[in-house]
N, C-alpha and C positions, 0 to 999 in steps of 0.2 A: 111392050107387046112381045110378044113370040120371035117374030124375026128378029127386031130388033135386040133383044136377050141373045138369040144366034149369032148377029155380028161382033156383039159383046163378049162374047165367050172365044171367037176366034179370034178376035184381034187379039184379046190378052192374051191368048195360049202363044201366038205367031211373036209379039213384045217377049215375052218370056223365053223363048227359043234363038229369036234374035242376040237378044244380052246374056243368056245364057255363050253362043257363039261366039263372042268377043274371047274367050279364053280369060277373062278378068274374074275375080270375084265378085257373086251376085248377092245380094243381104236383102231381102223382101221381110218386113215388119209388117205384121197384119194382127191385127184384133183377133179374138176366141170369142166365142159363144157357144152354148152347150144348147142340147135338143134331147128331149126324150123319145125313146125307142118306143116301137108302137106295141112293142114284145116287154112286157116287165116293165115298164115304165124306167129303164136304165137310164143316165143320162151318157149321153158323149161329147167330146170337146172336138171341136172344129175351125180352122179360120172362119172368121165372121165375111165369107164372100157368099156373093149370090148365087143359087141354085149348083149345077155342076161344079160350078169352079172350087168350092169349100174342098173338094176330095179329090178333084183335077191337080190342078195348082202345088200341093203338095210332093206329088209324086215324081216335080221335076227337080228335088234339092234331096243333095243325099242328109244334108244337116238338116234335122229339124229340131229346135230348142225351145223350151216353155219355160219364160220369164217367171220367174215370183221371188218375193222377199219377205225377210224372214227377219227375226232380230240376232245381232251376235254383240256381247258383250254388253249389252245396252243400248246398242246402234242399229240403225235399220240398214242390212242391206240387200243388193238384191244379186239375185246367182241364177241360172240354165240349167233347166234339166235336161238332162240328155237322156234320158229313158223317160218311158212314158211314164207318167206319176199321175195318179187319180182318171179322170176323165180328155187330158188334154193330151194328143200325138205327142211326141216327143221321141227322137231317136238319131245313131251315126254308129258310122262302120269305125269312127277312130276311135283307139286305145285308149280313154280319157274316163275319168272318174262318171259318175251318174248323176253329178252335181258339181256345176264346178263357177267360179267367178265368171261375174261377164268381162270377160278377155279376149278379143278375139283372136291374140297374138295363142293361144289356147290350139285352136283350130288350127291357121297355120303352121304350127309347127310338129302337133301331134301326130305321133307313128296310124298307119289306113291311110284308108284309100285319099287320093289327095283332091282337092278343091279345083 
């Protein structure tokens, strides 16, 4: 129901605010799903949350990164976009490639703004 969606949405913005205030690093994994525009039938990419929260939720991490993998050399592996690629957010203030290994030691240690 309606409220109930309302207490849903505060509580996790208030969880998110909380952990965020511990001063520790925060790593929140969420699913994607894409929607069509009601304009041009575009597609966009989104965390896969409920109503607000898809476009909420993001705006509290300065890192935002879009999984995919790829083949190199014959092997599958998988790498972070750090710029937006295709229809999925993707972005960061650090000095770091637009594709780079899942490393996280990447992020902590790259020159911007810091975590």
């Amino acid at each position: 129901t309606q409220p109930d969606y309302g207490i849903a949405l505060n509580l996790t913005v208030k969880l998110i605010n909380v952990l965020k205030n511990t001063q520790k690093h925060l790593i929140l994994n969420c699913h994607e799903t894409t929607a069509e525009s009601d304009v041009g039938g575009i597609t966009k990419g989104a965390p896969a949350l409920t109503g607000q929260l898809a476009t909420l939720v993001p705006k509290f991490f300065q890192d935002i990164l879009h999984t995919k993998s790829t083949k190199r050399d014959g092997d599958r592996v998988y790498l972070w976009d750090t710029e937006q690629a295709g229809p999925y957010i993707a972005g960061t203030a650090r000095q770091i490639g637009a594709e780079i290994d899942q490393d996280f030691g990447v992020l902590w240690t790259a020159p911007g703004k810091k975590i």
